[in-house]
N, C-alpha and C positions, 0 to 999 in steps of 0.2 A: 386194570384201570377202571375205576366208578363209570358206570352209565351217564353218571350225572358233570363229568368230566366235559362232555361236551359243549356244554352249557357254559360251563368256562371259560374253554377256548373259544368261542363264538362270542361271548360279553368282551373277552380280550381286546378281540379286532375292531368290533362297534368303538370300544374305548378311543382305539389305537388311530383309526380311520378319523373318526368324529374331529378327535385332537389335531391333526394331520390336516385336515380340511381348517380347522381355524386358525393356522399356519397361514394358510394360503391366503384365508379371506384377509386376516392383518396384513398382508403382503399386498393386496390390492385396494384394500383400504387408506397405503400409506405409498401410493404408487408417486404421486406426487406432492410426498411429505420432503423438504430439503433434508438432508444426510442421511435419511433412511436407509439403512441397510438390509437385503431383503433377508427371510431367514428361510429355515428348512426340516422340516419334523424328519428326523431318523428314527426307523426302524428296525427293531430287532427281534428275532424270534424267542419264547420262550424254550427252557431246555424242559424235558420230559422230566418228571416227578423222579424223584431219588428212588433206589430198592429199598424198603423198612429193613426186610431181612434176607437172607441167604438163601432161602427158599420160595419168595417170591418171585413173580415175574412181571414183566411189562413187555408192553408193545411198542415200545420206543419214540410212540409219538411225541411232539411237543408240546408242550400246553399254550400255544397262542404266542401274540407278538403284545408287542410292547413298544413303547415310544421312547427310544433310549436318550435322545436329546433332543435337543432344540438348539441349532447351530445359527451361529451369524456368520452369513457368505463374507466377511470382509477380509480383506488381502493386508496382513499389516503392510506388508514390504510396497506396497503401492499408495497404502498411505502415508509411508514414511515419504517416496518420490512426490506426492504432492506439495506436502508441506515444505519440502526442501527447493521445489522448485516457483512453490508461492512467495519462500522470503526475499529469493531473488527476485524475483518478478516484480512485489513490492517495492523494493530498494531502490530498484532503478527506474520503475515509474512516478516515484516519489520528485527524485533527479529529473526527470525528464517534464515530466507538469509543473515544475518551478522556472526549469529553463523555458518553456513554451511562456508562459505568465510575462517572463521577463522580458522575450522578445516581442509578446505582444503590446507589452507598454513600452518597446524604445519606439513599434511603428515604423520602422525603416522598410522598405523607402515608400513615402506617400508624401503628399502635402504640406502635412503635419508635422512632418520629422524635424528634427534639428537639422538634417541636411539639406533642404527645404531651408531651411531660416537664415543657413548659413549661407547659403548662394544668392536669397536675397539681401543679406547685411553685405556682401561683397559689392554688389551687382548698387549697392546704395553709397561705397566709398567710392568705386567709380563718378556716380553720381556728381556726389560734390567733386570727385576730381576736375569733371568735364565743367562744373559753374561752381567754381569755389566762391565765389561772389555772393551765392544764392541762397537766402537765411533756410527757406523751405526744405532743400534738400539735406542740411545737415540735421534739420528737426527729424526729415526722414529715416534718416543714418540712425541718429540715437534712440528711436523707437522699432528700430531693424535691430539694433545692437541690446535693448534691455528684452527686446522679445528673443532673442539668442540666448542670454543670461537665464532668463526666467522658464526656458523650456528644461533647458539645463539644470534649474532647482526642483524642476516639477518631475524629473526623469529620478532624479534623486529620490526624492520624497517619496515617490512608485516602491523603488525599492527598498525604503525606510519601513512605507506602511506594507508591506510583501514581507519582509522578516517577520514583523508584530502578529502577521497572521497565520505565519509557520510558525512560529514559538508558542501560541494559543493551540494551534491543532497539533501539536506535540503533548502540549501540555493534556488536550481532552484522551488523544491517545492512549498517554501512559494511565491513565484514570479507567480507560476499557480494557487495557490488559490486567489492572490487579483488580479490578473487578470477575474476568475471565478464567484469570488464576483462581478467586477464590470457590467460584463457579468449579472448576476442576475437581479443587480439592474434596468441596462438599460430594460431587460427585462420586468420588473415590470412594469417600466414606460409606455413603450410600447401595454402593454397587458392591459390595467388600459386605457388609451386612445383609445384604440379600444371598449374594453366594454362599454365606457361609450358614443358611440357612436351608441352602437347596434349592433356591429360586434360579430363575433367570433374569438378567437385567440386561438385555440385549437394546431395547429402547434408551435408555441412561446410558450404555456404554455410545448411541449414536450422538444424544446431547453432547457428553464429553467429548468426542473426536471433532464436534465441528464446533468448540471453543478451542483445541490444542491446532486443527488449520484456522482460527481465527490469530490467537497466538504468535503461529508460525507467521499469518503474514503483517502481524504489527512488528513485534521483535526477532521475528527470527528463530523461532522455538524448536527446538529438537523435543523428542520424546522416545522414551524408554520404557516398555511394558514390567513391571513386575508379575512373578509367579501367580501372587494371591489377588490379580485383575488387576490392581490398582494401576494410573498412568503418572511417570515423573515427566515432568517438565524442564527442559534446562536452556536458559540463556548464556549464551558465552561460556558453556561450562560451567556453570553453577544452576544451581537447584532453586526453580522459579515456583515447583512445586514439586512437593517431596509425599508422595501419600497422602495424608489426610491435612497435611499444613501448606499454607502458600505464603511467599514472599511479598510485599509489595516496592514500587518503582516509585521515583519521585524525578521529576525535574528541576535542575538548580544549575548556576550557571548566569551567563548575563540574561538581563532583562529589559535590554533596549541594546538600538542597535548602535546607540553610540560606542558601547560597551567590547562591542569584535568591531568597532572599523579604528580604535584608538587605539595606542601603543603607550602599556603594553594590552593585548587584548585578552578579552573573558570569555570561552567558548561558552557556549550551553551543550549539559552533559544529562543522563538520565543516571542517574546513584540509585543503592538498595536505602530504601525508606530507614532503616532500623541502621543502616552505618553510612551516613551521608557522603562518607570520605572516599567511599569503594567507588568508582566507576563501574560501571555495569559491562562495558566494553563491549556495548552492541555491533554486530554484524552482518546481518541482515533485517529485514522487513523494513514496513512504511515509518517508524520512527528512526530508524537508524539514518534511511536516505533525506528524511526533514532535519537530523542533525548535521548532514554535511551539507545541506542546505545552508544551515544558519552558521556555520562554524565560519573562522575569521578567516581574509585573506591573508592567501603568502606567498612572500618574496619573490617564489617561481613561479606567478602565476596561477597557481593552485590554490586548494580550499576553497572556502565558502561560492556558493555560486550568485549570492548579493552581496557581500561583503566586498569580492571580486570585482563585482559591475560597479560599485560605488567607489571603488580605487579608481578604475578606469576613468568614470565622471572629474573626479580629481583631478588626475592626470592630464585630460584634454582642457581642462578649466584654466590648468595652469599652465599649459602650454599654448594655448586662445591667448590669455592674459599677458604672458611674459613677450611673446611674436608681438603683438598690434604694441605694446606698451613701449617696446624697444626702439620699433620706429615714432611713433607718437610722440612719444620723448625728445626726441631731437628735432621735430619741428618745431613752429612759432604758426601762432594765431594769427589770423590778419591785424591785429594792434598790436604785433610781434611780439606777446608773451610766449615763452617756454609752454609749451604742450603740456607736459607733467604725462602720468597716466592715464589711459582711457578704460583700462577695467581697474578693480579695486574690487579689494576682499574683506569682510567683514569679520573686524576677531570672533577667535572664541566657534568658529561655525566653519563645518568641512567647505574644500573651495567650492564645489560644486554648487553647494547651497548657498555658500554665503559671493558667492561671485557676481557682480555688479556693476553701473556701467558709472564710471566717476566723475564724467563730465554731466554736468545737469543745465549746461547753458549752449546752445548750439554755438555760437561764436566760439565758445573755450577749445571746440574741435581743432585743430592745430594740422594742415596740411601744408603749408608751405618748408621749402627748406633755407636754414637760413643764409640768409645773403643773395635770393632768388628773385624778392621782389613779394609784395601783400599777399598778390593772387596767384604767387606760385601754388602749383597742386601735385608737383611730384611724389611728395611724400604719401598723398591720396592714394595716390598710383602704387607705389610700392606696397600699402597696407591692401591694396585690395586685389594683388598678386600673389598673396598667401596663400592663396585659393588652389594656386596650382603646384606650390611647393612639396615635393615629396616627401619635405618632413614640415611639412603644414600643419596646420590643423583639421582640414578639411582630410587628409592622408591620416593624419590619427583618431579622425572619428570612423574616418569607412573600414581602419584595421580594427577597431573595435565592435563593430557593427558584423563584421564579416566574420570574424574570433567568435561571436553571440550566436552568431547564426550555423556556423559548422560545428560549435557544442554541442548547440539544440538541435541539428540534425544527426550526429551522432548519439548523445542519449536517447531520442525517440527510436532510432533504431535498434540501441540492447534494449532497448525494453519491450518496443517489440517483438525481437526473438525469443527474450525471458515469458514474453507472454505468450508466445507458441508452446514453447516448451511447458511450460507449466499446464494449456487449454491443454494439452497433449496427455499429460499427467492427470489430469483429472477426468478424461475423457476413457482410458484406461480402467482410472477408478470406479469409474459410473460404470461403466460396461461388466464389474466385477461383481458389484453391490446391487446396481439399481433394478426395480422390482419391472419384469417382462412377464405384462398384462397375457399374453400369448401362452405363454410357461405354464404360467397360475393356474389359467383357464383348464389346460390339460392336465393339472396335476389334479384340480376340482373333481373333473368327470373320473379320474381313478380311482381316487379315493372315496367318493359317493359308487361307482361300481362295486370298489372294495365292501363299504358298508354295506349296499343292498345284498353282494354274496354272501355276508356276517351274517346278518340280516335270514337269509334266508335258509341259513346251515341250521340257526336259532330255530325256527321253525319248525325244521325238519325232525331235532333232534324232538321238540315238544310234541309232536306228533307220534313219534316212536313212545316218548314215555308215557303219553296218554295210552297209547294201546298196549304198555306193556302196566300202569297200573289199572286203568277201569274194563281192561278187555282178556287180560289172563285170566284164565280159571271160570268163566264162563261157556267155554268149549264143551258140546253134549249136551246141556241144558234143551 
């Protein structure tokens, strides 16, 4: 082996160590970069020089080390468990912050509520029952009764304009997922050209992993590694991104909310850009759970979760309307006209909203029954015992209210747990990836030990050679 062999193996290690330490600084310089994944300089020894010929010899030493890669600590399989457990998590906190929204604008029970309006409109047919005489208390009635109506149109309209604004943040959604996707793809390409030059693109592969869990928690995204680094993407089984190409998403579908509460109805759906007619057949993430937000009601009770509430409104609107109108109807005014109706619905317009109160002149109120006498007020009586009917109104608004309310404590609770489970999953992730300042610190002082031993083998050997060329052959002089 050459004298000058050691010289070699000493520049090796300086190489090997120096590299090795700027491992580590990136690692602490990027300690609280989000998705950073830490990484880790390997090392490997060199083998000792080949024999030229058959009568050579060696001493079998190695010739130095070497830095054989540069590894990114990340766990696919654990980042497959995040993403998987982000779509869920999304999905149902999407569902769950829509039903909260919802029950925050019915305000049950306060004040304010309808139930509230409705025990003073009863507590005001009492009223004139006790002084049917009395012009003041039927003014009182019918401004008890159109503030009943009108809470009734405004509880509607809540959930009119709460569709308008899940169908908007759907629509800006699917806009950051093929953004995200294209994002991907370039990625791909990027990181596929550097490898295949011999680089490392361990950085770029961190960009890409935390657009595929962005991804995962808008649609729901799987992902699949290819051989040659590249990542596919798939939603529902199909390819959201295929290597260096990405698909894009469109929303189409109804665009108002007349559109899923009429029959027959127009869901809104998320189609591939390029074949409008495909549904995408989303399954998880945050657009999926704003589609079943906005999808139409049905028959069982199911679907949409405003579409749902605004049947409901309906429902109690026309059974408010049909109960007071039935009796109303069969009494007579004090100038013993026929009562007629006391709510009334406006064409053309769901009942809820267009629900109204028909009498516009307090006389026209109609509490006697006939053949009773002017100031009979039984009829009074009867309409303002609704109150307590089982199948009242006042009983079908608190089965609705109460239906609202154990949804919405039911979805806060899976998503809840989706979001343990998921904090869970990523708390795994982090603990596999994320850079420990501690670690670092003592991987520094090794590899600066290492280099100063390189360091000082270097030395040593230049010391030997200095005295073996300017001090040989001066011996006797």
């Amino acid at each position: 082996m050459s004298t000058f062999s050691g010289l070699g193996t000493a520049l090796s290690s300086l190489v090997a160590q120096r590299q090795a330490l700027e491992v580590s600084g990136q690692n602490i310089a990027n300690a609280n970069t989000v998705g950073y994944t830490r990484q880790r300089a390997t090392l490997s020894s060199l083998p000792a020089a080949q024999v030229p010929s058959m009568f050579s010899t060696t001493t079998g030493t190695g010739q130095g080390t070497r830095v054989g890669s540069i590894d990114r600590l990340g766990d696919i399989f654990l980042d497959a468990k995040v993403r998987t457990s982000t779509s869920s998590s999304a999905y149902l906190a999407a569902r769950a912050d829509a039903l909260v929204q919802l029950e925050q604008g019915v305000g049950e029970p306060a004040s304010t509520g309808l139930a509230s309006q409705l025990s003073t409109m009863w507590a005001a047919w009492h009223d004139v029952a006790n002084s049917p005489d009395k012009a003041s208390s039927r003014a009182v009635l019918l401004e008890d009764a159109k503030a009943v109506a009108d809470r009734l149109g405004t509880l509607y309209t809540a959930a009119q304009t709460q569709w308008t604004q899940t169908r908007s943040t759907a629509v800006a959604l699917v806009d950051q997922v093929n953004t995200a996707a294209a994002g991907v793809a370039d990625l791909n390409a990027r990181i596929l050209e550097i490898t295949n030059a011999g680089g490392t693109a361990h950085e770029l592969t961190d960009q890409r992993d935390l657009l595929a869990t962005q991804l995962s928690s808008l649609v729901g995204a799987s992902t699949e590694l290819r051989a040659d680094g590249r990542l596919d993407v798939f939603v529902a089984g199909n390819a959201l991104v295929s290597g260096n190409r990405s698909s894009a998403l469109a929303v189409t579908g109804a665009t108002s909310f007349d559109q899923v509460t009429t029959t027959p109805a127009t869901a809104v759906s998320v189609v591939w850009a390029d074949r409008p007619a495909q549904n995408v057949g989303l399954d998880g993430g945050r657009v999926a759970g704003l589609l079943s937000v906005l999808a139409p009601a049905e028959a069982d009770g199911t679907g949409g979760v405003l579409a749902q509430a605004a049947a409901g409104y309906d429902t109690f609107a026309q059974t408010l309307a049909t109960q007071v109108n039935a009796l109303h109807g069969t009494a007579l005014t004090t100038s013993g006209t026929a009562g007629g109706d006391f709510f009334a619905f406006t064409a053309g317009r769901p009942a809820a909203l267009g629900l109204h109160v028909a009498v516009t002149d307090p006389a026209g109120i109609a509490v006697a029954a006939p053949g009773a006498g002017a100031l009979d007020s039984s009829v009074a009586d009867a309409i303002a015992s609704l109150a307590g009917r089982n199948d009242g109104p006042d009983a079908a608004w608190n089965h609705l209210v109460v239906d609202l309310g154990v949804r919405t404590a039911s979805a806060q609770a899976r998503a809840g747990v989706a979001e343990s489970a998921r904090a869970s999953a990523a708390g795994q992730q982090l603990a596999q990836a994320s850079v420990d300042t501690d670690e670092e610190t003592v991987n520094m002082l090794a590899f600066q030990r290492a280099y100063e031993g390189a360091a000082r083998v270097l030395s040593a050997i230049d010391e030997m050679l200095d005295t073996l060329i300017n001090r040989t052959g001066l011996v006797g002089r």
